[in-house]
C-alpha positions as CSV (number, residue, x, y, z in Angstrom):
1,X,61.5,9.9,39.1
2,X,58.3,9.3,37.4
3,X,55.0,8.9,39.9
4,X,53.6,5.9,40.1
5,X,50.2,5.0,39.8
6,X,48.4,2.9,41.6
7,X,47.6,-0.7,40.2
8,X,43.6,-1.4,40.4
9,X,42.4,-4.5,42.2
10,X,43.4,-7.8,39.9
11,X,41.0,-10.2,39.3
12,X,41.7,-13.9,38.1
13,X,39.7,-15.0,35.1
14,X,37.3,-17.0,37.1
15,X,36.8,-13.7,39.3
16,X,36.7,-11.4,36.2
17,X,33.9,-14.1,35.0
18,X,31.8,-14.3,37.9
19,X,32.0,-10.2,37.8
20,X,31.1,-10.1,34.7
21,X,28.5,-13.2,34.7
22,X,30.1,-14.8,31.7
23,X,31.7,-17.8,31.7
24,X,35.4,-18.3,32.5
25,X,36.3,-18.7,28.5
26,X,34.4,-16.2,27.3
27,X,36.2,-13.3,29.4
28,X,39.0,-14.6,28.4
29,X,37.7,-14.7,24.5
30,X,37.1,-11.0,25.2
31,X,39.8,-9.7,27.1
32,X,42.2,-11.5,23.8
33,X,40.1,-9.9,21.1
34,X,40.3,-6.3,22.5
35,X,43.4,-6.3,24.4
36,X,41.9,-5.7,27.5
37,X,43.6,-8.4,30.0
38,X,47.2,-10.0,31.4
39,X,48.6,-13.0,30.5
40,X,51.3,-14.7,32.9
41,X,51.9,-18.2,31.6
42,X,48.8,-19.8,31.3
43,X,46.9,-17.5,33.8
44,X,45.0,-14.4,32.2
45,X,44.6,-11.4,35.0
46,X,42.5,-8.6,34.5
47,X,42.7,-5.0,36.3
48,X,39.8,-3.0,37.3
49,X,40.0,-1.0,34.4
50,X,40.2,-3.9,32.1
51,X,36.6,-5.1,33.4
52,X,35.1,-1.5,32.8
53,X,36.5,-1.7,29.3
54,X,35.1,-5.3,29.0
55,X,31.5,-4.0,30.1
56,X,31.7,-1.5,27.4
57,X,32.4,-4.1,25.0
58,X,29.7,-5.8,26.1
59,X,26.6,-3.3,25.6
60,X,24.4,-2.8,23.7
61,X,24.2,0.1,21.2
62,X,21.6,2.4,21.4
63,X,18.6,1.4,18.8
64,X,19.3,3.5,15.7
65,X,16.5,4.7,13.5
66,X,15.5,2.8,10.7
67,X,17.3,4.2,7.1
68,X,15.3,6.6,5.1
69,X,13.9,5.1,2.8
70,X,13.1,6.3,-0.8
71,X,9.2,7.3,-1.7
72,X,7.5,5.6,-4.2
73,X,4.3,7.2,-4.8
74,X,1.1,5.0,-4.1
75,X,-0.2,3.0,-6.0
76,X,-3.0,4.8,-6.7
77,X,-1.6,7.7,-7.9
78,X,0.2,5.2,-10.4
79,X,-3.7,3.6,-11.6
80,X,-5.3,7.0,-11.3
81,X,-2.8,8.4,-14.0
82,X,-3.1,5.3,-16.0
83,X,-7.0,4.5,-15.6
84,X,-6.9,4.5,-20.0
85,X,-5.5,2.2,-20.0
86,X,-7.7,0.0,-18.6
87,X,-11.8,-0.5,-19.1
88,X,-13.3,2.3,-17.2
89,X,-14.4,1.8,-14.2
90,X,-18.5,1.5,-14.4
91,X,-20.8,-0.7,-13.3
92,X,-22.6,-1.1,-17.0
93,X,-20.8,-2.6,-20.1
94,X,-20.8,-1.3,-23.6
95,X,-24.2,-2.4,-24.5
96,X,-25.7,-1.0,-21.6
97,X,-24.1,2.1,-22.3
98,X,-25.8,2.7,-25.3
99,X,-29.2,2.4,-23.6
100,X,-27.8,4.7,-21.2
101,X,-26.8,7.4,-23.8
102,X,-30.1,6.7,-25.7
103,X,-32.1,7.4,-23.0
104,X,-30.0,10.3,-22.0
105,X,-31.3,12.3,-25.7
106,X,-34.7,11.1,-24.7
107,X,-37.4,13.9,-23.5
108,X,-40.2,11.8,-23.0
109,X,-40.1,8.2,-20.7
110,X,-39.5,5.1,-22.6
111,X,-40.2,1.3,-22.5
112,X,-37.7,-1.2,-23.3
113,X,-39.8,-1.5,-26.5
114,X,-38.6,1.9,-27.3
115,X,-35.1,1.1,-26.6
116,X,-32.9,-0.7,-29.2
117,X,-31.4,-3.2,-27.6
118,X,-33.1,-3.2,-24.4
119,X,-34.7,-5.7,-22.8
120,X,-36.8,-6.5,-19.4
121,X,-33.9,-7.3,-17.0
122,X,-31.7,-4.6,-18.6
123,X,-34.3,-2.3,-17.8
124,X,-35.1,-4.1,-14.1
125,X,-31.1,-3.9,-13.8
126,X,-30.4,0.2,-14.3
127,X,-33.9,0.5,-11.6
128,X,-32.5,-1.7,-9.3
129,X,-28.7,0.6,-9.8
130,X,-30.8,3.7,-9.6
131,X,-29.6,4.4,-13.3
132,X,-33.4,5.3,-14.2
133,X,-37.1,5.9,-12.4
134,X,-40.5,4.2,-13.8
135,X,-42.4,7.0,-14.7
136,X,-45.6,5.0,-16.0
137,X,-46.4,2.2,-17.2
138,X,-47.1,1.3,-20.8
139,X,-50.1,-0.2,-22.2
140,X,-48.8,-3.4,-22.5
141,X,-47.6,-3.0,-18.5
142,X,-44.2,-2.1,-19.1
143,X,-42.5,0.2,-17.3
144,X,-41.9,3.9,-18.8
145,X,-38.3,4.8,-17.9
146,X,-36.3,8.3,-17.6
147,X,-32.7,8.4,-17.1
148,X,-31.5,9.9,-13.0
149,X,-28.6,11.8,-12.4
150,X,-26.6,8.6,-11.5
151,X,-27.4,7.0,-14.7
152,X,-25.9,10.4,-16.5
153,X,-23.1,10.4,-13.8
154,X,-22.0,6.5,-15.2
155,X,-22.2,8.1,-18.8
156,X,-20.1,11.2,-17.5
157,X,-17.3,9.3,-16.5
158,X,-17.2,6.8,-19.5
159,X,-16.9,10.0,-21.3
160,X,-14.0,11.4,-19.1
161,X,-12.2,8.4,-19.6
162,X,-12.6,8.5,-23.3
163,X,-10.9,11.7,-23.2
164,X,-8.0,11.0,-21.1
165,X,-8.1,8.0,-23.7
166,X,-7.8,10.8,-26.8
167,X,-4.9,12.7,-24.6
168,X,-2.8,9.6,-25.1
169,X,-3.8,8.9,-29.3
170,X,-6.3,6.4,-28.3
171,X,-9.8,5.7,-29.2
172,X,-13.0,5.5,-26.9
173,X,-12.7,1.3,-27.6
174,X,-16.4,1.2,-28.3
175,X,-17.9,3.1,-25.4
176,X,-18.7,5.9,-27.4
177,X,-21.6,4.5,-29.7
178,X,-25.3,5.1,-29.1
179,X,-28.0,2.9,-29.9
């Protein structure tokens, strides 16, 4: 003779429900879809077990790290390695430039006189940027400019760029002229 094992306590759906705090239908919902109740006629009965098995059902898995996800590199590695492409990145434009590079081969200071293409404001623009120093004043009471180191670093990296410009078959696109 086999043993016997004891039945758990049976509960009634309502029972089960209150247990559970669901509502009557949805035990019953639950205890259908996973097998986990008694039907006799149109009463549904549920053993202690059953309710354990339900409360299982009913929680919550445990939060899972988010997926890897695949690296892109920044975005600034992507515009650093394609910078010339684009117009470098300066704070003078082409014409300005040239003064720059004139003024650059230049051993004595210079007036805007001096400087093809050159003018007052250009001039009161590269003081104002640091770009040059008044030196003296002409006889006419313009001032005599020398080029700084920040006006040769903005020349410095036009020229890098026109060279990471010639590593790719392209020209300097105009950057390159003097006055």
């Amino acid at each position: 003779m086999e043993p016997t094992i004891p039945l758990d306590k049976i509960y009634t759906a309502d029972e089960a429900a209150e247990r559970l705090r669901l509502t009557n239908r949805g035990v019953i919902k639950l205890g259908k879809a996973y097998g986990l109740c008694s039907r006799r006629g149109r009463d549904y009965l549920f053993s202690e077990a059953d309710l354990l098995a339900l409360w299982e059902v009913l929680r919550e898995p445990p939060k899972q790290s988010k997926p890897p996800t695949v690296k892109i590199a920044p975005m600034g590695d992507w515009i650093k390695e394609h910078s010339w492409r684009f117009r470098p990145s300066i704070s003078v434009n082409g014409r300005e430039m040239a003064v720059l590079r004139f003024l650059s081969s230049q051993k004595v200071p210079r007036s805007c006189k001096d400087i093809n293409r050159a003018g007052p404001r250009t001039v009161e623009s590269f003081l104002k940027k640091g770009f040059v120093v008044e030196r003296a004043r002409s006889a006419q009471g313009d001032p005599m400019i020398v080029i700084t180191d920040e006006g040769r670093e903005e020349i410095a990296k036009v020229d890098r760029w026109i060279k990471e410009r010639a590593k790719h078959g392209k020209g300097a696109g105009g950057w390159d002229r003097g006055t």
